[in-house]
C-alpha positions as CSV (number, residue, x, y, z in Angstrom):
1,X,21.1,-11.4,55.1
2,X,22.2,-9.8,51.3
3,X,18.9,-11.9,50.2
4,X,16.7,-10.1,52.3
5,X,18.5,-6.7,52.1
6,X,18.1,-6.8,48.3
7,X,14.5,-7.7,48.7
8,X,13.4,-4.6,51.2
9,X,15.5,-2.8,48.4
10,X,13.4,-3.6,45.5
11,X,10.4,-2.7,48.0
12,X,11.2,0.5,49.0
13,X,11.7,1.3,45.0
14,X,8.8,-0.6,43.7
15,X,6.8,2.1,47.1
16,X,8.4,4.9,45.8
17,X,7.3,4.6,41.9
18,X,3.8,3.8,42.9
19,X,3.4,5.8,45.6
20,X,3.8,9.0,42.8
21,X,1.7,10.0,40.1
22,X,3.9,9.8,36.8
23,X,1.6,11.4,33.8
24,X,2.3,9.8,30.6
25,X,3.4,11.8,27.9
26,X,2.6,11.7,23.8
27,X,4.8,9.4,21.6
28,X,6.4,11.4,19.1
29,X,6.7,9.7,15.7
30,X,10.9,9.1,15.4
31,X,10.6,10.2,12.1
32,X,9.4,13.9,10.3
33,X,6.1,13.6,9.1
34,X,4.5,16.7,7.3
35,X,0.7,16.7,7.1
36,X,-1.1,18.6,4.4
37,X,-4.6,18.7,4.8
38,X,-5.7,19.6,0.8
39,X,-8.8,21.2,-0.6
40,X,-12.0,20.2,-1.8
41,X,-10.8,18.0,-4.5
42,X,-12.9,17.7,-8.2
43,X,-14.7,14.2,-6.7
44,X,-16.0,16.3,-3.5
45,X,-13.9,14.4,-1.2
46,X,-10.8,16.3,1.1
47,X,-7.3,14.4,0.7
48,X,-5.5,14.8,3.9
49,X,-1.5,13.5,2.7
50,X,1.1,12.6,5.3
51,X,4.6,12.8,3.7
52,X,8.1,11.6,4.8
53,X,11.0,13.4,3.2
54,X,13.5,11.0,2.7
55,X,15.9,9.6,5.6
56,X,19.3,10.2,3.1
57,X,20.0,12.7,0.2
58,X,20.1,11.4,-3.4
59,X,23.0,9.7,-4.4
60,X,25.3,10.3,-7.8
61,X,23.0,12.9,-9.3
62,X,19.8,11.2,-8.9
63,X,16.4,12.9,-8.0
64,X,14.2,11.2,-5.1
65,X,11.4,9.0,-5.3
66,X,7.7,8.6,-4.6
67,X,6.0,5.9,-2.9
68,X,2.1,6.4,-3.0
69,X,0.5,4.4,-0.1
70,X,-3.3,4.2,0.1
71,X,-4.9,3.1,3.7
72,X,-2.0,5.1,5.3
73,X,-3.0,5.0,8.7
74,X,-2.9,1.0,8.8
75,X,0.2,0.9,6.1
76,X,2.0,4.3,6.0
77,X,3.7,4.7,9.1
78,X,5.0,0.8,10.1
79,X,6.4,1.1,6.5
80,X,8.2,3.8,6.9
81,X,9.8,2.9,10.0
82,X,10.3,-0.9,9.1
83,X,12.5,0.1,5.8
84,X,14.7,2.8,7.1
85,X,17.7,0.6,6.6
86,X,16.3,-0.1,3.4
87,X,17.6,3.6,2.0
88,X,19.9,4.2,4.7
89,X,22.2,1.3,2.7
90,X,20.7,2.3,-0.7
91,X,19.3,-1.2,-1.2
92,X,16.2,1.3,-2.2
93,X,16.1,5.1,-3.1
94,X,16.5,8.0,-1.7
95,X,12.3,8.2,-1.4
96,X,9.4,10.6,-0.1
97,X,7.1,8.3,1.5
98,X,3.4,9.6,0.7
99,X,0.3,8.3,2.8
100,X,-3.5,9.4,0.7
101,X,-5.5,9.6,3.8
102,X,-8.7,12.0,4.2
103,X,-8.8,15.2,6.4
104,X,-12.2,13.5,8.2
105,X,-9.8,10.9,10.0
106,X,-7.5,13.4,11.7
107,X,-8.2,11.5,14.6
108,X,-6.8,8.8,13.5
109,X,-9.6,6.4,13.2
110,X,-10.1,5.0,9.7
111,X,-14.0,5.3,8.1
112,X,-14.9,2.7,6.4
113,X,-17.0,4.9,3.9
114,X,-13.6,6.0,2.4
115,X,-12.2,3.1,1.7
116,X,-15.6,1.4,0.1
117,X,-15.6,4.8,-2.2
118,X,-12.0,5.1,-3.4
119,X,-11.0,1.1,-3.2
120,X,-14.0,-0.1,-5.7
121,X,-14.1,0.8,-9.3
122,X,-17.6,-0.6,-9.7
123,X,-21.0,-0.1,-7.8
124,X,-22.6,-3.1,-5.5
125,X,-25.2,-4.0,-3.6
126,X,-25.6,-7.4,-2.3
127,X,-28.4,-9.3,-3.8
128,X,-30.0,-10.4,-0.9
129,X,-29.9,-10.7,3.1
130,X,-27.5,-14.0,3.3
131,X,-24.6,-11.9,1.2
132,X,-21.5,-11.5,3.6
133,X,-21.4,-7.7,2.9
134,X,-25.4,-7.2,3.6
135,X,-24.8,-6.9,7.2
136,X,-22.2,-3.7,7.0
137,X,-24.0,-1.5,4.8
138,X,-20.5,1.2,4.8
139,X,-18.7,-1.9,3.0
140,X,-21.5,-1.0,0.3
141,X,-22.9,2.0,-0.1
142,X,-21.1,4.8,-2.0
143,X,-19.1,1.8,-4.1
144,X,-17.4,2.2,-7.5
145,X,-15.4,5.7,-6.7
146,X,-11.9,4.3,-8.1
147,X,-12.0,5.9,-11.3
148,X,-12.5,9.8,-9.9
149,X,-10.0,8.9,-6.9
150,X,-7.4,7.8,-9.3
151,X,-8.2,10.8,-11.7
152,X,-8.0,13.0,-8.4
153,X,-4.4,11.3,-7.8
154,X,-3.6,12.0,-10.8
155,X,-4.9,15.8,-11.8
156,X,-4.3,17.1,-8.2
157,X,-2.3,14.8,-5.5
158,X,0.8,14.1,-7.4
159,X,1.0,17.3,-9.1
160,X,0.5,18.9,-5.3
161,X,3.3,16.8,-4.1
162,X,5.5,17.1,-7.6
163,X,5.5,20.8,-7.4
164,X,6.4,21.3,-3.7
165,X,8.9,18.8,-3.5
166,X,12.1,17.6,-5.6
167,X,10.7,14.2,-6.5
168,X,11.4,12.5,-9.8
169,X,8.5,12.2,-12.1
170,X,9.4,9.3,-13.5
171,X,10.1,6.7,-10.7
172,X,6.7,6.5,-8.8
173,X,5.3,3.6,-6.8
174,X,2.4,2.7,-5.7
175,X,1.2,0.3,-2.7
176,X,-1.7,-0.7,-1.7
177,X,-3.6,-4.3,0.7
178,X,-6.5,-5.9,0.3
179,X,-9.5,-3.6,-0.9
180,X,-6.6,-0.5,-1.4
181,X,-4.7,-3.7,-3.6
182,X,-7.8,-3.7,-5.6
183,X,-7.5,0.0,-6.4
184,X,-4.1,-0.8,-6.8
185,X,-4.6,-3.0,-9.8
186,X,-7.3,-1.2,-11.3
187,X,-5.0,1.4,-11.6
188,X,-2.2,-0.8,-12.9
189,X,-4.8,-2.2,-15.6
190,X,-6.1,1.3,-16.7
191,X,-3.7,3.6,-16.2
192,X,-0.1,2.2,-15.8
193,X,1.7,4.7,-16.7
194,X,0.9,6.7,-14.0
195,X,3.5,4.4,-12.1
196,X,6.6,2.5,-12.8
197,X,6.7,0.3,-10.0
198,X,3.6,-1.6,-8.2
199,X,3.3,-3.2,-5.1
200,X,-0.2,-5.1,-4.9
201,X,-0.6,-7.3,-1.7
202,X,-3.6,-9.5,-1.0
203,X,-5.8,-7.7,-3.7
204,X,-9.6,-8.0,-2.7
205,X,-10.1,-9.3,-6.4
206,X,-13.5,-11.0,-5.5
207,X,-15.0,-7.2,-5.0
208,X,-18.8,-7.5,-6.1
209,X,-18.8,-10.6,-8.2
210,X,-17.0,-13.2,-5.5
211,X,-20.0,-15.7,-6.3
212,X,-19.9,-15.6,-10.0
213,X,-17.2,-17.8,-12.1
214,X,-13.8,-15.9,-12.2
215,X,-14.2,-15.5,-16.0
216,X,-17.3,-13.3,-15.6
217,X,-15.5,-11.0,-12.9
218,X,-14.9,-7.4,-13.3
219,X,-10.6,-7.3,-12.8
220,X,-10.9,-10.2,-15.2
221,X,-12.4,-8.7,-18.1
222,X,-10.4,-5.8,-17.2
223,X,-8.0,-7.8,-17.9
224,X,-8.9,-9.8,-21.1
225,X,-9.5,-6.4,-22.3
226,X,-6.5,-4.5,-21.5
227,X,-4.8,-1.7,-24.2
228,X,-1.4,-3.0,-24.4
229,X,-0.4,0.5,-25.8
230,X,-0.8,2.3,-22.4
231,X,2.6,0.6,-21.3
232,X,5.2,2.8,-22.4
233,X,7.7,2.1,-20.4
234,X,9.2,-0.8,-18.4
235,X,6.5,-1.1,-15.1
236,X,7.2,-3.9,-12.8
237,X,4.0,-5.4,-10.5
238,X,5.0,-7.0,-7.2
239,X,2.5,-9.2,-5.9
240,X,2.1,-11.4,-2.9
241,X,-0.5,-13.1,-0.8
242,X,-0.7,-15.1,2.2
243,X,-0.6,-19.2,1.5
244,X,-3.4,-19.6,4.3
245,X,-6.0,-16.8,2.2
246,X,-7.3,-19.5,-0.1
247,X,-10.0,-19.9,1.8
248,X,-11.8,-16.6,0.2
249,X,-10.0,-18.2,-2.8
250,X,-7.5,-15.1,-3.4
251,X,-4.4,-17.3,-4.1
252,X,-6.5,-18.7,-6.8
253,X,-7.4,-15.4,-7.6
254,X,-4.1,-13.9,-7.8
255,X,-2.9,-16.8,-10.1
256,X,-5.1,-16.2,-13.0
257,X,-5.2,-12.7,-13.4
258,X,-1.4,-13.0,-13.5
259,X,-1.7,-15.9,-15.9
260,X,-4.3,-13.2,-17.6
261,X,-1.9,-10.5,-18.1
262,X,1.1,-12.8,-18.9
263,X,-1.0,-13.9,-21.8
264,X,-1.0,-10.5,-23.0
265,X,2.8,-10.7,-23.9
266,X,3.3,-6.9,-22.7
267,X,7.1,-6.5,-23.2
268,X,6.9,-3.6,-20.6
269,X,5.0,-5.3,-17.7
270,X,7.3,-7.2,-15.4
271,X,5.4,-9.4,-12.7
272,X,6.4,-11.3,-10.3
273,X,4.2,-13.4,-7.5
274,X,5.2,-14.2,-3.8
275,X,2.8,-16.8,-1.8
276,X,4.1,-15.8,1.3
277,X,4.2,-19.5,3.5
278,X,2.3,-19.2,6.5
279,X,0.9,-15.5,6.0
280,X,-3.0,-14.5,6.2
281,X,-4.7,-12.1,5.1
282,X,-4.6,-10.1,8.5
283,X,-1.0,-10.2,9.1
284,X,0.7,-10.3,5.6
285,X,1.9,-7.2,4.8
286,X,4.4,-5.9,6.3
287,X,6.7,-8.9,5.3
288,X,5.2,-8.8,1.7
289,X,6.2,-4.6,2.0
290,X,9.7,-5.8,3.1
291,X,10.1,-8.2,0.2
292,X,8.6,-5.9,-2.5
293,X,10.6,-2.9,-2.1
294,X,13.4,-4.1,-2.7
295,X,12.1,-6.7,-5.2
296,X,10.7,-3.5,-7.8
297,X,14.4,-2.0,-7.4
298,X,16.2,-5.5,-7.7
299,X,19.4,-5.6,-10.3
300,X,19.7,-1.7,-10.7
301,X,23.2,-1.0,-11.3
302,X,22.4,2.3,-8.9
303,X,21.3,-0.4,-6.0
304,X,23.2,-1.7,-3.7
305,X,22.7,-5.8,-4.3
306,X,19.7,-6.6,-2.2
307,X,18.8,-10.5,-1.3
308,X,15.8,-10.7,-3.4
309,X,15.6,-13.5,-6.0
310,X,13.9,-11.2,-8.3
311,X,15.1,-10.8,-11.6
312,X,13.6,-8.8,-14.2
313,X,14.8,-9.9,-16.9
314,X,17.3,-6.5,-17.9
């Protein structure tokens, strides 16, 4: 008899909850966002940047940091929320978390036309019909934009952020996957002073070239020719990639331009690679974020001791 009571009690529940209409309501991001949609900016493009004041204040006189993340509406926000604990326990900063997005995807829908522009430093069209690209032509056209994107990031968004907000100017990071991790590097190989710390995850180094031998690529001259001059002061590079994105030959990839830059003997660059086992390109991110925040503040005396292996050498 309890058996069958409990059972015409789960019924007349389960009638009453569908037998109303319940309206669903907006999910509120559990942390404060501000959004700042920017003015024309000097490459004719408009910079929408979504910014998370830090979760703690600054500890023992220290000013907060910046982390720059391009693609922000696929990598901003889950980092954010996955690292709280991160800075709540000081195992990072006290940090403003930065997204560069663009004002024409307010609705929250990424454009593909963005990302070809400010993710390439050099122009590409495929050759002929059988190139994996010829089919998209937005993965294309418009190509080779990194150089005024990075000069706009430099001249306009960080000066926007560094003037409206109480953010140290000299402890910057920058994060970027994929076609962003591209950007990413070009950045670290032409300007790396700009940032300190780099986190460069599955970096589409095959970008217009993927066919040719790696010695002929673009990131690899880059890097044959790189000013060691423009590293004044201690940067450290965080990479990692999926073990199971060979296929495309990234791991490979990754390997020599390292190799590349270690050559180099560049007291102030500090690198350090992570095959991540079992990763792919779709889903490696977020544990590669994880890892490399706290691996580009690992063995600060400020930190609290973190369990990453990385040691930088101070």
């Amino acid at each position: 008899m309890k058996k069958v009571t409990l059972v015409a009690i789960v019924i007349i529940i389960s009638n009453q909850l569908f037998g109303q209409t319940i309206e669903p309501k907006p999910f509120e991001y559990p942390f404060k966002v501000l959004v700042y949609d920017l003015p024309t900016s000097s490459n004719g493009i408009n910079y929408r940047l979504y910014i998370r004041p830090p979760l703690v204040d600054p500890e023992n006189g220290e000013v907060a940091s910046s982390f720059y993340f391009l693609d922000p509406l696929r990598l901003f926000v889950p980092s954010a929320a996955m690292s709280y604990n991160y800075e709540y326990f000081n195992y990072i900063p006290s940090a403003y978390f930065i997204g560069v997005g663009y004002s024409n995807e307010a609705d929250g829908i990424p454009k593909v036309e963005n990302r070809t522009r400010d993710y390439t430093p050099t122009e590409f069209t495929p050759p002929d019909s059988t190139h994996f690209l010829a089919s998209n032509p937005a993965d294309y056209i418009g190509s080779g934009g990194t150089d005024a994107f990075l000069k706009v990031l430099k001249d306009e968004l960080i000066p926007f952020v560094e003037a409206h907000f109480n953010v140290s100017d000299n402890d910057r990071v920058l994060i970027g996957n994929s076609l962003s991790g591209l950007a990413v590097t070009h950045s670290l190989l032409t300007r790396p002073y700009l940032f300190n710390r780099y986190i460069i995850v599955s970096p589409s180094l095959w970008w217009d070239d993927w066919h040719k031998p790696r010695v002929e690529r673009y990131v690899m001259k880059e890097a044959s020719t790189l000013n060691k001059s423009l590293f004044r002061n201690e940067t450290r590079v965080y990479f990692a990639i999926g073990e199971e994105e060979e296929g495309f030959g990234m791991v490979t990839d990754l390997y020599l331009l390292i190799d590349k830059l270690r050559m180099k003997r560049i007291d102030n660059l500090k690198m350090h690679l992570d095959v991540l086992e079992g990763e792919q390109h779709e889903g490696v991110f977020p544990s590669a974020f994880m890892k490399g925040i706290i691996g580009v503040y690992s063995n600060e005396k400020e930190r609290r001791p973190s369990a990453s292996p990385i040691n930088w050498g101070n």
